[in-house]
KOLVOVEX-616211 format. One record per atom (N, C-alpha, C, O): residue in one letter; y, x, z. Coordinates in steps of 0.2 Angstrom, whole numbers, plus 5000, padded with zeros to 4 digits. Atoms other than C-alpha are relative to their C-alpha. Last residue first. Layout:
N
AYXZ ...
//
This chain:
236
X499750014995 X556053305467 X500449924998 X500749905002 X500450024995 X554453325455 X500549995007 X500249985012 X500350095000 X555453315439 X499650005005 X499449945005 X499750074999 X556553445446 X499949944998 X500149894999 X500149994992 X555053585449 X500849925002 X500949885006 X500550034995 X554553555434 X500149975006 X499849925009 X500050105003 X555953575424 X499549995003 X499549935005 X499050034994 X556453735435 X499849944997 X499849895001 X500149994996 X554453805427 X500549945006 X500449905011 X500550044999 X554753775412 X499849995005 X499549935005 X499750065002 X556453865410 X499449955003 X499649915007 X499450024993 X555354005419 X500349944998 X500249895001 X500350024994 X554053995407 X500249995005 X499949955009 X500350065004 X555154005390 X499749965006 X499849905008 X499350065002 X556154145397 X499849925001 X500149885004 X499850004994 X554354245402 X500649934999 X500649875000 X500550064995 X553754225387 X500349965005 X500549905005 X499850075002 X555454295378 X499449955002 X499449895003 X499250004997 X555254455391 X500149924997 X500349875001 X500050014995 X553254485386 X500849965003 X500849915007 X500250065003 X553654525368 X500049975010 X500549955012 X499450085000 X554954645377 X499849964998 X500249914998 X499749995007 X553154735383 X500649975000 X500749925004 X500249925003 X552554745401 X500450054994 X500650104994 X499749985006 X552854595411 X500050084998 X500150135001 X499649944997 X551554545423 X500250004994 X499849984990 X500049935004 X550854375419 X500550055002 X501050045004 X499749954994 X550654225432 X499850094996 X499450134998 X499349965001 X550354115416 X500550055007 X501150065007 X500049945004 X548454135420 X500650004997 X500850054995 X499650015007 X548654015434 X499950034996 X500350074999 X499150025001 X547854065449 X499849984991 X499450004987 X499950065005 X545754045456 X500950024999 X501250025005 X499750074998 X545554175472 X500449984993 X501050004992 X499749995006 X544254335469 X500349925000 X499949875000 X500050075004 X543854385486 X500549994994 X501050024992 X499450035001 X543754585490 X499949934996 X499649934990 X500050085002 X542554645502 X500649984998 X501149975001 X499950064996 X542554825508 X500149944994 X500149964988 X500750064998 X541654975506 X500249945000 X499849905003 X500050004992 X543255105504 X499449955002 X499449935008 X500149945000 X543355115485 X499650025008 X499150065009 X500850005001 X543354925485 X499850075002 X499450075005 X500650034996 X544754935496 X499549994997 X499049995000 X500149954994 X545655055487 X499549975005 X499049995008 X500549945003 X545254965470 X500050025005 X499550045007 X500750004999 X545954805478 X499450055001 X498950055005 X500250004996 X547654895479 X499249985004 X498950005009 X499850044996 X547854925464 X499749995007 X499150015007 X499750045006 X547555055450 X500249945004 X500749915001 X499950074999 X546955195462 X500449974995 X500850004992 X499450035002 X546555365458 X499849914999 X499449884996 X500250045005 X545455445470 X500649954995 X501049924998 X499850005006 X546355605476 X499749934994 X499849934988 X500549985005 X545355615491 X500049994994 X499549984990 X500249964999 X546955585501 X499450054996 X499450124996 X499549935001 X547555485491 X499850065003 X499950125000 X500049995009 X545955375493 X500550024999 X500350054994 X500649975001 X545955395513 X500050024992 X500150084990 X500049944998 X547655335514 X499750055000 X499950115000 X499849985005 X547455175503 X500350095002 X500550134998 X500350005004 X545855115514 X500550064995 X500350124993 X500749944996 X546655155531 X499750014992 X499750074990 X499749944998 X548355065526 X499450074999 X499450134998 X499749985005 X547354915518 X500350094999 X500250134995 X500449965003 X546254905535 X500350034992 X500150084989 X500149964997 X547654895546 X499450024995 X499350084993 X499649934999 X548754795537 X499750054999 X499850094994 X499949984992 X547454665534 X500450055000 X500350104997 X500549954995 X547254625515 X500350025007 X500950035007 X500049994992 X547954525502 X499750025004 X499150015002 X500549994998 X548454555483 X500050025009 X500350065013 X500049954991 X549854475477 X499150015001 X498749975000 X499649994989 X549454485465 X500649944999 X500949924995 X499150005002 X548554485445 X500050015009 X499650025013 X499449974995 X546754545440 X500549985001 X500949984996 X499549945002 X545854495424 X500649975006 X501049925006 X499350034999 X544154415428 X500550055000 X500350115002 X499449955003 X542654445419 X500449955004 X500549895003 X500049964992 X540754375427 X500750034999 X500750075003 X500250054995 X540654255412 X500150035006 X500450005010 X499350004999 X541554355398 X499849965006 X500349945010 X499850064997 X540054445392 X500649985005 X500850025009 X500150004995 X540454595384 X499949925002 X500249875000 X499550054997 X540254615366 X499549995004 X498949985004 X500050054997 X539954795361 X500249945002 X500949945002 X500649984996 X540154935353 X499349975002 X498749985001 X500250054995 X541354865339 X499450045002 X498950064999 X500750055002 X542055005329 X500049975006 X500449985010 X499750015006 X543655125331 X499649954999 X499949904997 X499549965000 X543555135351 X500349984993 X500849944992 X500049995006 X542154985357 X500850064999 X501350065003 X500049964999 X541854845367 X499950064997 X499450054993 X500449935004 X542354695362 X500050065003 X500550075007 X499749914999 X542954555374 X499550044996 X498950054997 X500349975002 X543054345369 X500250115001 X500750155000 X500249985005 X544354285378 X499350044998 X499250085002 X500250055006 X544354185391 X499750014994 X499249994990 X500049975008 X544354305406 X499849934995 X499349894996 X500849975005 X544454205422 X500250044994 X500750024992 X500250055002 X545954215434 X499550024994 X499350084991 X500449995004 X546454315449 X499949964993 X499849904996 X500150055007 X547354315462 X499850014995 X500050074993 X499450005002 X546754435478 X499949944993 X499449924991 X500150035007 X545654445491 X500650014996 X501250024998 X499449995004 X545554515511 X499749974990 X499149964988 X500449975007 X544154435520 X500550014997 X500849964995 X499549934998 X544654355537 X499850054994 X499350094996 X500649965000 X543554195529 X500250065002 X499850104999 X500450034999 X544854065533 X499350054999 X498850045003 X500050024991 X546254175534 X499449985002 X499250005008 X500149984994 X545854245517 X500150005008 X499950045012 X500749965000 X545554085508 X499850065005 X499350065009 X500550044997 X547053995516 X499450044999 X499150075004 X500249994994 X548154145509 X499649965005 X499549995010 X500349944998 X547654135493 X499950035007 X499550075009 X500650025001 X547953955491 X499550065002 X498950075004 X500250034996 X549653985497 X499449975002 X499349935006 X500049954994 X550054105485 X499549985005 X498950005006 X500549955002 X549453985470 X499850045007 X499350055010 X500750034996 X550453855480 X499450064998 X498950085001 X500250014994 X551953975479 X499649975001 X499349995006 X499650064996 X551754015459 X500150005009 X499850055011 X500650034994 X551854175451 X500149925004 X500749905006 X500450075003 X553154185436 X499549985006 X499549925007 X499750055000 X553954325441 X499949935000 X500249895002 X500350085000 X552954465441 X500249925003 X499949885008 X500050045008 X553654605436 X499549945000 X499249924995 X499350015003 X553954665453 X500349964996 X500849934995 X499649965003 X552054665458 X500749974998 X500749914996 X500150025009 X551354595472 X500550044998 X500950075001 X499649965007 X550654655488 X500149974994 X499649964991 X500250015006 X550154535503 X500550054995 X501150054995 X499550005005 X550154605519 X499749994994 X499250024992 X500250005008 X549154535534 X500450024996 X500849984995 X501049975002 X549154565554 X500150024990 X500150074987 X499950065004 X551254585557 X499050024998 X498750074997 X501050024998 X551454705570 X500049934994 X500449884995 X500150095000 X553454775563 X499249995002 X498850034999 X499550054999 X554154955563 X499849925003 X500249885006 X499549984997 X552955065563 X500349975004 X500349975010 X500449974992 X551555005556 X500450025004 X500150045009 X500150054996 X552854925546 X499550015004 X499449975009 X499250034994 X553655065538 X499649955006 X499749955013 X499849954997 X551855145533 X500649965006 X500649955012 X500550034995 X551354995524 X500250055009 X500250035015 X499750064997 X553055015515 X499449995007 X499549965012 X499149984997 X552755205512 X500249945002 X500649945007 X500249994995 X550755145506 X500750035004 X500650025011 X500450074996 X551255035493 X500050035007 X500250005011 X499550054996 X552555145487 X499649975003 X499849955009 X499749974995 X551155295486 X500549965002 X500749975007 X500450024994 X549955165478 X500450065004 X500250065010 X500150054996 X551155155465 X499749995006 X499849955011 X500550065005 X551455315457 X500149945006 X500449955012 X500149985005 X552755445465 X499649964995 X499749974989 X500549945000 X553255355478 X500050044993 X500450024989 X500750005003 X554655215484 X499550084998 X499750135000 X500149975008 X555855235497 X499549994997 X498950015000 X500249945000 X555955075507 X500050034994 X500050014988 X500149925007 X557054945506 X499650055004 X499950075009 X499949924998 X556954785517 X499950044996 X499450034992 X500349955005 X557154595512 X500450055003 X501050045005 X500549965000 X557354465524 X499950034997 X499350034997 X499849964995 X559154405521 X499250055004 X499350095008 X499850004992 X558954355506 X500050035004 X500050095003 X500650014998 X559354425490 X500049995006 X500350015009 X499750074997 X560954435477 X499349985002 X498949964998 X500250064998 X560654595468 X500249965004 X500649985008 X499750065005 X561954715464 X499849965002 X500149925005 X499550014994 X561154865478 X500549944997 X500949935001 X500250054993 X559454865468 X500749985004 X500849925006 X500050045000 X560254945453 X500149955004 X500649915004 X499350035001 X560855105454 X500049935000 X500549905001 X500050085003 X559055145461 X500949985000 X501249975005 X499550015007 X559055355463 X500149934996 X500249924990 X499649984994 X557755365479 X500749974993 X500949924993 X500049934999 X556755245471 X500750035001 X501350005000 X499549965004 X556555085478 X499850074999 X499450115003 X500149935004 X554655005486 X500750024996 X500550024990 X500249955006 X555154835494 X500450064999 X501050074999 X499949905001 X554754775509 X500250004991 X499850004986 X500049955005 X554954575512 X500150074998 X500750094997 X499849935004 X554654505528 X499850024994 X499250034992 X500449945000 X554154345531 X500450044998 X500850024993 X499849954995 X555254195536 X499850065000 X500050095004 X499049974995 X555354095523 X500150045003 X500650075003 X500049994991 X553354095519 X500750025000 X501050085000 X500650014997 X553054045500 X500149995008 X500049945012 X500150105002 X554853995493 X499250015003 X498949955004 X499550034995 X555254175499 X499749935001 X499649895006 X500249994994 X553954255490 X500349975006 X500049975012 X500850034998 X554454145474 X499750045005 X499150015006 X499850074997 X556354215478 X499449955000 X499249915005 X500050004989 X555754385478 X500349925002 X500349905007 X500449984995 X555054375460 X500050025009 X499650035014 X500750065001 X556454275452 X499350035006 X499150005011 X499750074997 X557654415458 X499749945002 X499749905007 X500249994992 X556554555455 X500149955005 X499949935010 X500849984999 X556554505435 X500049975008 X499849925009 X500349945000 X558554465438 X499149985000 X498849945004 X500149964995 X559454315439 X499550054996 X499350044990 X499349994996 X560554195427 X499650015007 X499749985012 X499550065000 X559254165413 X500550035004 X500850085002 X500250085003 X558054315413 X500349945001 X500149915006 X499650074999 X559054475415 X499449964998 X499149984993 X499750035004 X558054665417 X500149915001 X499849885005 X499050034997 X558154715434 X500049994990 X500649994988 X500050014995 X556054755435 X501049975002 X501349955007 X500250075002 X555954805419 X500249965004 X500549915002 X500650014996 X556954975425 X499849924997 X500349884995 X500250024991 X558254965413 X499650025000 X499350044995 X499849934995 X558855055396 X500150005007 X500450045011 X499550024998 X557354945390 X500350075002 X500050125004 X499650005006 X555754995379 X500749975001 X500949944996 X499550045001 X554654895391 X500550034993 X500650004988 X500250025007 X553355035387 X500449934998 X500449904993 X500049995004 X554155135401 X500049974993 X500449994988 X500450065005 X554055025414 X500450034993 X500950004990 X499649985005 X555355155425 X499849934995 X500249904992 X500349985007 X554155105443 X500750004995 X501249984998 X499649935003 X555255085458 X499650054994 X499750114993 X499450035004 X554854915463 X500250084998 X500750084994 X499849915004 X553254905474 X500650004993 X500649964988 X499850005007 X553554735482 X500050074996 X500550104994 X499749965003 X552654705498 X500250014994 X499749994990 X500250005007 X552554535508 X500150084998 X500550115001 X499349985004 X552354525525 X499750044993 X499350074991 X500049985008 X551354405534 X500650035001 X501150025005 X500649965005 X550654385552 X500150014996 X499650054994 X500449974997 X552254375564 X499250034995 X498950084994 X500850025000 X553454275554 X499550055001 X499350084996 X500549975004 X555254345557 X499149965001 X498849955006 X500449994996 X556654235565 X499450024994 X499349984989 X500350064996 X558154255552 X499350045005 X499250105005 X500650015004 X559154405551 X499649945003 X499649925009 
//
């Protein structure tokens, strides 16, 4: 194994089903060009810090995971029954196993994320030791409302959530152990820190750093990754 990087390591919750995909996969190992979902998504963690460890979240029954083609720093843990229990099984391992001060969590199905995006995230919370996560503005117009319109929200203070999401080991651990304990249900990691008192920065990305959900999502994705590779050879 290479030499490990001491303050970061990444977490990959991986052992969701993603239902609403409507594949006879996990989303998460469906094909885009000539790699996998997970594949794309652990090689942009790599392309951030080379040497950090990468966790990810399987479930105990993954026929998949063991095909892939992935570097040499990635570790498997078993994943949880919902999410915030892989989160906390990897945060676990590495209290254990590894001192590393900061982990950033991203989701599986998110491929597309960039490395400077990352790497903007993590200057902000090093330089303010402030955990934070990616994020980008709301554009659209938001109704509020079931069958009728309730409400229209203002969209100035609205931003829609994306990861890696980064945080201290030690206070993430603390935060996401407590709120299972007390049953609060969690939707990401932030929420456990917000839940828990704590300060979470809201750091500028790309709005094409889309989690995949739907198979409409799938021919995005395609379209964005190609675009992506052409970028990155017209700037070499």
């Amino acid at each position: 194994m290479t030499d490990i990087n001491p303050s970061f390591a990444f977490v990959v919750p991986a052992a969701g089903v993603g239902a609403r995909m409507q594949s006879d996969k996990p989303k998460q190992y469906i094909q885009l060009g000539d790699k996998t979902v997970l594949e794309h998504t652990i090689n942009k963690l790599k392309a951030t810090i080379p040497n950090a460890l990468i966790i990810v979240a399987i479930s105990e029954n993954d026929a998949y995971f063991p095909d892939l083609t992935l570097p040499d720093n990635v570790i498997t843990v078993l994943g949880g029954k919902e999410r915030a229990d892989s989160v906390l099984n990897a945060l676990n391992y590495l209290t254990t196993n590894h001192l590393v001060d900061w982990v950033l969590v991203h989701d599986a199905a998110r491929p597309l994320v960039l490395p400077s995006d990352i790497r903007t995230l993590i200057s902000h919370c090093q330089s303010r030791h402030c955990g934070g996560i990616l994020a980008s503005k709301v554009r659209d117009t938001i109704k509020q409302g079931s069958e009728f319109v309730e409400a229209t929200v203002p969209r100035e203070a609205l931003w829609q959530a994306q990861t890696p999401q980064m945080f201290l080991l030690n206070d993430l651990t603390a935060a996401l152990t407590n709120a299972l304990n007390e049953n609060v249900v969690i939707t990401d990691e932030a929420s456990a820190i917000e839940w828990a008192g704590g300060k979470v920065q809201l750091v500028s990305s790309r709005a094409d750093n889309i989690k995949l959900t739907t198979p409409d999502d799938i021919a995005i994705a395609e379209f964005l990754i190609a675009k992506q590779i052409l970028e990155n050879n017209t700037c070499e």
